[in-house]
N, CA, C and O atoms as CSV, one atom per row, in Angstrom:
chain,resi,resn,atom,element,x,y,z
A,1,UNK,N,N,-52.000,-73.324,-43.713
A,1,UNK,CA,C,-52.898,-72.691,-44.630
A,1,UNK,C,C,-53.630,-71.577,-43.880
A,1,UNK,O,O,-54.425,-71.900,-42.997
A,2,UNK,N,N,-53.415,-70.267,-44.173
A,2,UNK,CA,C,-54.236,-69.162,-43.974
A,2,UNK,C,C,-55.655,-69.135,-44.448
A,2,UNK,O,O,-56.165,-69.922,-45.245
A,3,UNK,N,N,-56.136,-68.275,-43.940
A,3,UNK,CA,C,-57.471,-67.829,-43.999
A,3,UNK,C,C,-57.727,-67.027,-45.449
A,3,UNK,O,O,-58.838,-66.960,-45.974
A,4,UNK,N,N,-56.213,-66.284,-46.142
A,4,UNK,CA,C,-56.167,-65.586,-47.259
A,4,UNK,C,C,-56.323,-66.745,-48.635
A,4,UNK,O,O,-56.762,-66.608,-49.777
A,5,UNK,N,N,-55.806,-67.765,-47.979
A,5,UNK,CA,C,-55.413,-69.139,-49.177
A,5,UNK,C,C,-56.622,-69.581,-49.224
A,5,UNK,O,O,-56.869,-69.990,-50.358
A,6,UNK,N,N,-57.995,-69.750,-48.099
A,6,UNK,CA,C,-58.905,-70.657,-48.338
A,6,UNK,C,C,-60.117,-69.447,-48.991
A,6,UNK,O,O,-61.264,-69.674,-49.377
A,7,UNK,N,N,-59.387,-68.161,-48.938
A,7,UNK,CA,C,-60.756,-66.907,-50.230
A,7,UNK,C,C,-60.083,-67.186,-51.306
A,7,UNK,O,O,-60.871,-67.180,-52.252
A,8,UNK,N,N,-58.729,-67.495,-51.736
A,8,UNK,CA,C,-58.316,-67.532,-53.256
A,8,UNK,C,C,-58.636,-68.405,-53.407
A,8,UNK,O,O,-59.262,-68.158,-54.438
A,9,UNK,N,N,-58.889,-70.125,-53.137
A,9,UNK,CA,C,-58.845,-70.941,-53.582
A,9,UNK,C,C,-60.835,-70.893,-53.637
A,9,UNK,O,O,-61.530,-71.251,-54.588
A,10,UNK,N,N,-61.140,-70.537,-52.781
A,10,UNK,CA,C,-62.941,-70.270,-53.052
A,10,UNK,C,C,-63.247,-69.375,-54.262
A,10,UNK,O,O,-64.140,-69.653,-55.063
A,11,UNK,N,N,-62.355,-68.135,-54.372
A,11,UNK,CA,C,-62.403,-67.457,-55.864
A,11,UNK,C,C,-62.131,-68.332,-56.667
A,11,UNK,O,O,-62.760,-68.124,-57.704
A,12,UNK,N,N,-61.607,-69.081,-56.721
A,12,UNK,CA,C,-60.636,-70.043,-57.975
A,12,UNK,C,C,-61.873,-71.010,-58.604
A,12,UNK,O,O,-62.191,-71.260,-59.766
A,13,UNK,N,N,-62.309,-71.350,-57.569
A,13,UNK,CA,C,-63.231,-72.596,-57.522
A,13,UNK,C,C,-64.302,-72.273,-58.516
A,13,UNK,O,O,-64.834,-73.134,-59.217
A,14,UNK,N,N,-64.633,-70.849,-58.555
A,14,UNK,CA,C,-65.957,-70.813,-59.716
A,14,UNK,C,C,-65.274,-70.790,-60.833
A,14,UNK,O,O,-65.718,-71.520,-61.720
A,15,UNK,N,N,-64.285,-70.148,-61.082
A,15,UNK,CA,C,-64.067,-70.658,-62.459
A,15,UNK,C,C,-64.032,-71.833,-62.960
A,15,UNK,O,O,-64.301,-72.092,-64.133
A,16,UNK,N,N,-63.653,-72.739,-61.992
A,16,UNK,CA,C,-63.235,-74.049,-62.057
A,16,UNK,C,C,-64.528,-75.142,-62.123
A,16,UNK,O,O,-64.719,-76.330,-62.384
A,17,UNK,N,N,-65.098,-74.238,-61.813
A,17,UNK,CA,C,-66.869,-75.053,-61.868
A,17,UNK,C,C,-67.145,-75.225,-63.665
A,17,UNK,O,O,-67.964,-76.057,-64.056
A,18,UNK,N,N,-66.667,-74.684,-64.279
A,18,UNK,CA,C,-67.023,-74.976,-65.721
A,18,UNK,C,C,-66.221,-75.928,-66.495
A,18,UNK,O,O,-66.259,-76.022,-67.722
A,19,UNK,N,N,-65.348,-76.768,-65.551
A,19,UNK,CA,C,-64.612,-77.573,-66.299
A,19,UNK,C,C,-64.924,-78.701,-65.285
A,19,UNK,O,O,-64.286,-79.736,-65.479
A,20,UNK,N,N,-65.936,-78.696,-64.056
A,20,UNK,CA,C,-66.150,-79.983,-63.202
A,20,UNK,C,C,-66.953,-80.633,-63.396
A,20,UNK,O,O,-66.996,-81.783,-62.960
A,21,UNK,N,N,-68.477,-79.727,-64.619
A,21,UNK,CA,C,-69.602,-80.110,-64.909
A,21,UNK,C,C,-69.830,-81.690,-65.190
A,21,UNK,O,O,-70.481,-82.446,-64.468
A,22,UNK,N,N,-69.125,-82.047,-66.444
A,22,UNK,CA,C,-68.938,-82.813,-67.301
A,22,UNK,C,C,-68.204,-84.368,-66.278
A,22,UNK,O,O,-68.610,-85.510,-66.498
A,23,UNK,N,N,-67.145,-84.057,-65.243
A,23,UNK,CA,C,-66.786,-85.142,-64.377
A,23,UNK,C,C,-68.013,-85.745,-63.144
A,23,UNK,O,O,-68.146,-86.875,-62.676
A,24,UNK,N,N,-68.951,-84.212,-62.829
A,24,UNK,CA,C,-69.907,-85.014,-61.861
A,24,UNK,C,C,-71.315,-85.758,-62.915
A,24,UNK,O,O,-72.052,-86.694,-62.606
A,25,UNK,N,N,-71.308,-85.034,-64.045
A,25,UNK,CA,C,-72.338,-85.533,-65.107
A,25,UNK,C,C,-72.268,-87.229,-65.057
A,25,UNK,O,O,-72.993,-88.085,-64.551
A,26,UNK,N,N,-71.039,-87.264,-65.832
A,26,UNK,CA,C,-70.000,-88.556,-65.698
A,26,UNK,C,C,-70.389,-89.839,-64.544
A,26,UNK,O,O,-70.507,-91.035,-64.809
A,27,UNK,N,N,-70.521,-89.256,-63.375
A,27,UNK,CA,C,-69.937,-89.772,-62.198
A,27,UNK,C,C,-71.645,-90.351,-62.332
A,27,UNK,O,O,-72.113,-91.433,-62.687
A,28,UNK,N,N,-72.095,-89.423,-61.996
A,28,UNK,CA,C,-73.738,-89.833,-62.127
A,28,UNK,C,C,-74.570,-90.598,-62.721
A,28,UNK,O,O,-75.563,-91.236,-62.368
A,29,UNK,N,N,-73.718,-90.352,-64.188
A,29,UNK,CA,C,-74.287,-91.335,-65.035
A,29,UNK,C,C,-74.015,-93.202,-64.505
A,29,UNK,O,O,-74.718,-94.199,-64.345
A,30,UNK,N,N,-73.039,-92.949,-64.430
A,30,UNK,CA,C,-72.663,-94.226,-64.000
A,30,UNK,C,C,-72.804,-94.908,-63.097
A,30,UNK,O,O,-72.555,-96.106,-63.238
A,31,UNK,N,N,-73.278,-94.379,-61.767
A,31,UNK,CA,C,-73.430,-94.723,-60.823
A,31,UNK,C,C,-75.296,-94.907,-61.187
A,31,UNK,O,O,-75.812,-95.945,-60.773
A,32,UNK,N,N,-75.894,-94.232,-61.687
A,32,UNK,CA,C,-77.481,-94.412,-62.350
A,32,UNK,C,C,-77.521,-95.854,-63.029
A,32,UNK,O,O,-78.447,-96.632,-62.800
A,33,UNK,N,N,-76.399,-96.182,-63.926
A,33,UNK,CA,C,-76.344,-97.485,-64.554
A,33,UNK,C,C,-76.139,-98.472,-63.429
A,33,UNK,O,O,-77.047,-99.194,-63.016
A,34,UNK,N,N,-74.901,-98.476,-62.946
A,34,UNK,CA,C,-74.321,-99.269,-62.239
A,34,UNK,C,C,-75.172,-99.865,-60.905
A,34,UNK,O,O,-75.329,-101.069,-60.699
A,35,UNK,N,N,-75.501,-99.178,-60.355
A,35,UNK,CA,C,-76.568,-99.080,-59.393
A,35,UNK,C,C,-77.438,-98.869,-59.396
A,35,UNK,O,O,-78.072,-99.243,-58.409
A,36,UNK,N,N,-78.117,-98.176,-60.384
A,36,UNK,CA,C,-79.393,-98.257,-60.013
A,36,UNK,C,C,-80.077,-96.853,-59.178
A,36,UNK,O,O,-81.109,-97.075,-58.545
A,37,UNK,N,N,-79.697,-95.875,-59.170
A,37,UNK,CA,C,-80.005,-95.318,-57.857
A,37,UNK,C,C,-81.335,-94.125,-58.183
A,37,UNK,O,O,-80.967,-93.585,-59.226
A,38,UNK,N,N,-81.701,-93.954,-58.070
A,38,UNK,CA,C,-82.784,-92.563,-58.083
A,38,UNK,C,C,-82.637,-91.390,-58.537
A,38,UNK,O,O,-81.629,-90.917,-58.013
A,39,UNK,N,N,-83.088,-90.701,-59.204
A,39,UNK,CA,C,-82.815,-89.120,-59.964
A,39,UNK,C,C,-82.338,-88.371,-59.144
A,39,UNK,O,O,-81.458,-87.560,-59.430
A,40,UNK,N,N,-82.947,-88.544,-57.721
A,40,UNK,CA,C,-82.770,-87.378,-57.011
A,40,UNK,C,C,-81.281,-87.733,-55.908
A,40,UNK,O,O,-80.736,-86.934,-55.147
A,41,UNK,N,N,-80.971,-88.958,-56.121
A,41,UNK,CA,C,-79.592,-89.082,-55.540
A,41,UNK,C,C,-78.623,-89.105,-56.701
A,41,UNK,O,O,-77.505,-89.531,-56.412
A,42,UNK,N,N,-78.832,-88.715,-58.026
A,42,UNK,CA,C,-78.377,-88.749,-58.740
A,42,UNK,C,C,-77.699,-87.082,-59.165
A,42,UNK,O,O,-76.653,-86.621,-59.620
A,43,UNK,N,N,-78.933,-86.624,-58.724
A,43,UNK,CA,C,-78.750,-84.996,-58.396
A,43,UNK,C,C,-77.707,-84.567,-57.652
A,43,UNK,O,O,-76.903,-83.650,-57.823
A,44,UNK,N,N,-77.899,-85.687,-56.465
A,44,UNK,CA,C,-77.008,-85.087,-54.873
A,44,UNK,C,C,-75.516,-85.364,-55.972
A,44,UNK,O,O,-74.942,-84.353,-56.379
A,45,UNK,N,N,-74.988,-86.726,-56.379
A,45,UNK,CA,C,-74.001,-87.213,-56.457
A,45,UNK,C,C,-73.247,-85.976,-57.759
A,45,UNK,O,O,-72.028,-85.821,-57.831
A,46,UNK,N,N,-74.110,-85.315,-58.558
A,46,UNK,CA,C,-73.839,-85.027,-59.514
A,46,UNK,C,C,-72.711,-83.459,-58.695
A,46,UNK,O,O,-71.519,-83.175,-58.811
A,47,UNK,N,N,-74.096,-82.676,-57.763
A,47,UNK,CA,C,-73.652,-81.620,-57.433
A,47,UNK,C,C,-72.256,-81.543,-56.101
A,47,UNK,O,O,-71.552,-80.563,-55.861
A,48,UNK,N,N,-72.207,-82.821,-55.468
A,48,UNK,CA,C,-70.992,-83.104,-54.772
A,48,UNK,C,C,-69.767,-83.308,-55.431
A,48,UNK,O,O,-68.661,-82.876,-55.105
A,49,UNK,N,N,-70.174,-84.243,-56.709
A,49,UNK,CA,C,-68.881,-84.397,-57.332
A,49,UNK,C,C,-68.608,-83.022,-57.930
A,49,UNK,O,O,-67.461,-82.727,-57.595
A,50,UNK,N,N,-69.066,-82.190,-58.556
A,50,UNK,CA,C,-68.708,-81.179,-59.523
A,50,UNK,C,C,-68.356,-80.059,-58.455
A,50,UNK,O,O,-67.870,-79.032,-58.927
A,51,UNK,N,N,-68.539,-80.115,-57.038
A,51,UNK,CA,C,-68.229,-78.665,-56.245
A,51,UNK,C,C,-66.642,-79.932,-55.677
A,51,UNK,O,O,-65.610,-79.263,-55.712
A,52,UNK,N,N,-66.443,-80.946,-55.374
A,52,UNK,CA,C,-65.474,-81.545,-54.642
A,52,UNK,C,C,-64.495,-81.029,-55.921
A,52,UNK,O,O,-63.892,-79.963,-55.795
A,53,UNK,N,N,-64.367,-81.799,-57.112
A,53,UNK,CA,C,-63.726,-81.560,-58.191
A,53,UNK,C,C,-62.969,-80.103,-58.618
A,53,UNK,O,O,-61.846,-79.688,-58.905
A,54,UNK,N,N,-64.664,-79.510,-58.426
A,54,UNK,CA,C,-63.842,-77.955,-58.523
A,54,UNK,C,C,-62.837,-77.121,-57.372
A,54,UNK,O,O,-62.133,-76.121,-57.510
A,55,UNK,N,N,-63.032,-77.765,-56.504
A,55,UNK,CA,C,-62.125,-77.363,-55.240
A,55,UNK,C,C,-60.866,-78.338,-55.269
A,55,UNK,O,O,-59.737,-77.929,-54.995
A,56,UNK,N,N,-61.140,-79.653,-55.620
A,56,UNK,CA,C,-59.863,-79.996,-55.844
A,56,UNK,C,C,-58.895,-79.157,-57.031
A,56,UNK,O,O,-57.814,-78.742,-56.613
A,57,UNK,N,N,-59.173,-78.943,-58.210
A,57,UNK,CA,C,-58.537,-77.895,-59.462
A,57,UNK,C,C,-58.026,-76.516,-58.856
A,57,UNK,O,O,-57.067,-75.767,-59.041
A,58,UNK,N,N,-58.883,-76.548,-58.232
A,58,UNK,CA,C,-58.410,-74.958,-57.795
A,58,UNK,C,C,-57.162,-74.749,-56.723
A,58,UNK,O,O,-56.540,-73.692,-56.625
A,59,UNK,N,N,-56.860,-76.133,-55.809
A,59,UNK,CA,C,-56.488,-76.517,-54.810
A,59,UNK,C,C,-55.166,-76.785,-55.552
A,59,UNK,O,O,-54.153,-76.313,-55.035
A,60,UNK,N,N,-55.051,-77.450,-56.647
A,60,UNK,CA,C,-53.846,-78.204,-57.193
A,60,UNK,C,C,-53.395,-76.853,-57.921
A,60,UNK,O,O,-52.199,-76.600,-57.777
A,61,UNK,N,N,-54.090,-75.995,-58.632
A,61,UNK,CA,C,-53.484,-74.918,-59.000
A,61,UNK,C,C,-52.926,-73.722,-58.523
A,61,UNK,O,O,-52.200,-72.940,-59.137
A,62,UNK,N,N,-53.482,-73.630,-56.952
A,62,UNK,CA,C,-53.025,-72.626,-56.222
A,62,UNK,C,C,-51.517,-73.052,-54.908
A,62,UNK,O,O,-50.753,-72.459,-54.146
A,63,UNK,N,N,-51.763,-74.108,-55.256
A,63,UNK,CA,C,-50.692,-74.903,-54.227
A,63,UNK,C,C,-49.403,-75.457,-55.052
A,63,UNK,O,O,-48.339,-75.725,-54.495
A,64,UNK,N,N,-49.565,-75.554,-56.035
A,64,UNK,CA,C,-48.354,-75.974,-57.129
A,64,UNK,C,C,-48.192,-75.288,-58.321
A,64,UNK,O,O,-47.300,-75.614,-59.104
């Protein structure tokens, strides 16, 4: 993997941020039920899942 593949797939990624919203929303919610956990780790979990997600999409679309 080049250095050219990891700027397209970083371009890719914002678009891809509008379809990750809804999976880290998701993720959060549940882990808020399930556990129990705090708003503000609820925050962290929300914004990790939705930037991991969106780099994974972008990753599967630029590689296959």
């Amino acid at each position: 993997m080049t250095i050219q593949d990891l700027v397209i797939i970083g371009a890719m990624s914002v678009p891809m941020l509008m379809f990750s919203v809804f999976p880290g929303i998701w993720v959060g919610d549940y882990l808020e039920r399930k556990h129990q956990i705090e708003e503000k780790n609820k925050r962290a979990v929300i914004v990790v899942t939705t930037m991991f997600f969106a780099f994974s999409l972008s990753t599967l679309l630029h590689f296959f």
